[in-house]
C-alpha atoms as an extended CHARMM CRD file, in Angstrom:
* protein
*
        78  EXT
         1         1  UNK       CA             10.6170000000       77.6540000000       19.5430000000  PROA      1               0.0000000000
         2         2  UNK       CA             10.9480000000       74.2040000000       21.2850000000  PROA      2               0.0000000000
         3         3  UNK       CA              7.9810000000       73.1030000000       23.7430000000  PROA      3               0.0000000000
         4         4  UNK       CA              9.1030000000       70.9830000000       27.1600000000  PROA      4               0.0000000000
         5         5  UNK       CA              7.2590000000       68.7530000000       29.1220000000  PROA      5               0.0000000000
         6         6  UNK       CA              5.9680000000       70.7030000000       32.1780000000  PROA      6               0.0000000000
         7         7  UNK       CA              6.8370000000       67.9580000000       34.8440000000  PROA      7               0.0000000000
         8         8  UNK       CA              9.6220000000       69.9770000000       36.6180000000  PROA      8               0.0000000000
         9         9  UNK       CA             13.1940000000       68.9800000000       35.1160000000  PROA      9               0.0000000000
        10        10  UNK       CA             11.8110000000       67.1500000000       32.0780000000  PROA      10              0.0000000000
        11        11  UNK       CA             13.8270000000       68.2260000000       28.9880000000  PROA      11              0.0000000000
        12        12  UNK       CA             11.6140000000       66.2290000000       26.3510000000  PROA      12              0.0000000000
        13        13  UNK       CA             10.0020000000       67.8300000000       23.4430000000  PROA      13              0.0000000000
        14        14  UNK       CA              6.4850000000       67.5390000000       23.5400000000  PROA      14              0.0000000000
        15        15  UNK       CA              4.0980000000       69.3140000000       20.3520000000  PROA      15              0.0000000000
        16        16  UNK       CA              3.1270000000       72.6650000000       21.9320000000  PROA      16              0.0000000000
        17        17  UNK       CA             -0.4530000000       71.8530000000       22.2260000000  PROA      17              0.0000000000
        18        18  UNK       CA              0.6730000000       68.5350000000       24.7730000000  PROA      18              0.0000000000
        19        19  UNK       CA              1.0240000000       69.3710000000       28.3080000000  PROA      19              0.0000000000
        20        20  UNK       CA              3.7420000000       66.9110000000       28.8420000000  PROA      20              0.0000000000
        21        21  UNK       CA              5.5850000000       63.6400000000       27.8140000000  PROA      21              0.0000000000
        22        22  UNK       CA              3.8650000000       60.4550000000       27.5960000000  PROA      22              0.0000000000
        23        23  UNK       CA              5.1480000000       59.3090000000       30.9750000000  PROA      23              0.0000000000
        24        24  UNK       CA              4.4850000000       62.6070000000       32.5470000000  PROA      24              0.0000000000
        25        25  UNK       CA              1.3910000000       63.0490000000       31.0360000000  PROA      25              0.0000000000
        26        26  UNK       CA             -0.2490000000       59.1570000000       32.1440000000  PROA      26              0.0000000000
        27        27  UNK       CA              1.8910000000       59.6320000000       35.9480000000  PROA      27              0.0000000000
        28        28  UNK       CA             -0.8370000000       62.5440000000       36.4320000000  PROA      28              0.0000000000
        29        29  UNK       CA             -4.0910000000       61.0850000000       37.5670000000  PROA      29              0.0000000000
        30        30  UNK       CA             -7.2490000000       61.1870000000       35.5810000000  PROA      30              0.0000000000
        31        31  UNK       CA             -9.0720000000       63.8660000000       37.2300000000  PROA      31              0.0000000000
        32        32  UNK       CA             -6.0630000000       65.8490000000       36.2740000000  PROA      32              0.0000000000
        33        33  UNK       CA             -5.6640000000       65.4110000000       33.4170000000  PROA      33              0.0000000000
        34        34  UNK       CA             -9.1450000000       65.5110000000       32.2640000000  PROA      34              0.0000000000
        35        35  UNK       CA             -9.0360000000       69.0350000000       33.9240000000  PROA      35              0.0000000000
        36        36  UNK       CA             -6.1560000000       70.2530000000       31.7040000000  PROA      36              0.0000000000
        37        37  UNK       CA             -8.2490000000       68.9660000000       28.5070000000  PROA      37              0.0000000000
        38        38  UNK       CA            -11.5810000000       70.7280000000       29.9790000000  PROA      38              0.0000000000
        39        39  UNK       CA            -10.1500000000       73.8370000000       30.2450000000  PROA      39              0.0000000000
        40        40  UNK       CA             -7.6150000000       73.8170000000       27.3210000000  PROA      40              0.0000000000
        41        41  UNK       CA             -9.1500000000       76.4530000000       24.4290000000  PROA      41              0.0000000000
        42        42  UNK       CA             -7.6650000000       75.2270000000       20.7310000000  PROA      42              0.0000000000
        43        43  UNK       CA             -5.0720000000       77.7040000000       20.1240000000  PROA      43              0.0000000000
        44        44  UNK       CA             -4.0320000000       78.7860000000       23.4320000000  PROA      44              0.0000000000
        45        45  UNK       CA             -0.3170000000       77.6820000000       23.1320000000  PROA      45              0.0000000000
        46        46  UNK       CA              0.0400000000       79.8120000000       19.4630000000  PROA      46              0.0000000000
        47        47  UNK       CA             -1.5920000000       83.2160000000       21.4780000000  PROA      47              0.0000000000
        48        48  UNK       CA             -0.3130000000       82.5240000000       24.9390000000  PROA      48              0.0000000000
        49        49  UNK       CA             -3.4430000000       83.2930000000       26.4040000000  PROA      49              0.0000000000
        50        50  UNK       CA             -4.9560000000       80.4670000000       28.4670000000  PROA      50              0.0000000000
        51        51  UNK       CA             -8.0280000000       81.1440000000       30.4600000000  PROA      51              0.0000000000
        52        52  UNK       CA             -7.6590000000       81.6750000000       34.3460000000  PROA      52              0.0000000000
        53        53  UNK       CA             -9.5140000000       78.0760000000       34.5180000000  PROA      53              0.0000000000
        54        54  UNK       CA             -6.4660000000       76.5560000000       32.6420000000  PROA      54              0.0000000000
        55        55  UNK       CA             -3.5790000000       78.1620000000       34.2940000000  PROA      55              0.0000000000
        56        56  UNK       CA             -5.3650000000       76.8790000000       37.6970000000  PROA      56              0.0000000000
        57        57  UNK       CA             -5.7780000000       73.3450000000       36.3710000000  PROA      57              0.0000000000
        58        58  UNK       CA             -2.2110000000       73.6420000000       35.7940000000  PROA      58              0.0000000000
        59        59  UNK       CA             -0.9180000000       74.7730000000       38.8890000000  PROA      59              0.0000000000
        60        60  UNK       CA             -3.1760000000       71.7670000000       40.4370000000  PROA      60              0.0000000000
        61        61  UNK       CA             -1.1680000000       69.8670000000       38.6550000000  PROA      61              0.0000000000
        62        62  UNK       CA              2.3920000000       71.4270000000       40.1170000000  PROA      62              0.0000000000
        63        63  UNK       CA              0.8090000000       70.9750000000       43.2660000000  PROA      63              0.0000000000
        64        64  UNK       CA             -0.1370000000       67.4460000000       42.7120000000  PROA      64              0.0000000000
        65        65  UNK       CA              4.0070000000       66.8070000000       41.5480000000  PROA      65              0.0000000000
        66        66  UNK       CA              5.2890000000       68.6590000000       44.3080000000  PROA      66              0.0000000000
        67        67  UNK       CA              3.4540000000       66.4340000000       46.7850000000  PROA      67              0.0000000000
        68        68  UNK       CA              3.8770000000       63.1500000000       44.8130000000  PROA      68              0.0000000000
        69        69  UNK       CA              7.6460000000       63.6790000000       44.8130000000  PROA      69              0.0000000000
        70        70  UNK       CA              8.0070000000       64.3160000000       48.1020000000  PROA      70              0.0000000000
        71        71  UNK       CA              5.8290000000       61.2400000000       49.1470000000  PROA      71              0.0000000000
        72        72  UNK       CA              8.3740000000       59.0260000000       46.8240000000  PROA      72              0.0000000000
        73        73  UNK       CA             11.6480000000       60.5440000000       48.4770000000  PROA      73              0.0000000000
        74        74  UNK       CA             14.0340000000       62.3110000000       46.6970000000  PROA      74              0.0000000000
        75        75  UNK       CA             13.0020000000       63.3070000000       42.9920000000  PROA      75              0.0000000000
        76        76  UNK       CA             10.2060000000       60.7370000000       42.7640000000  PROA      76              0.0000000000
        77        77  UNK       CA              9.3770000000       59.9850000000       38.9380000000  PROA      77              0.0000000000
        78        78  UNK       CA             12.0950000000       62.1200000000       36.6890000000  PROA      78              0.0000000000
């Protein structure tokens, strides 16, 4: 089963423990992205069972897209 980057519309395969693509990934800031790797348990992506405090990190992170593409217009960074 192939793994996606999770910034919206990305198609590119990323190992299934990465969030996203390299660009993705260093677009997000730091606090970010230092909350997905606090709250990321070893495994998670092989049981599909990430803790509560990851899947909230991560929808931070939607949040934080949503708003950063609108602020850039259009689609913002694809």
């Amino acid at each position: 089963m192939k793994h996606t980057c999770h910034w919206p519309g990305c198609e590119t395969e990323v190992p299934p423990a990465m969030w996203g693509c390299k660009p993705h990934w260093f677009s997000l800031p730091k606090r970010l992205r230092d909350r997905i790797w606090a709250t990321y348990r070893r495994g998670q992506e092989v049981t599909k069972t990430p803790s509560p405090e990851y899947m909230q990190a991560a929808r931070e992170v939607q949040d934080w897209i949503r708003n950063f593409r609108s602020s850039c217009g259009a689609k913002g960074l694809r």
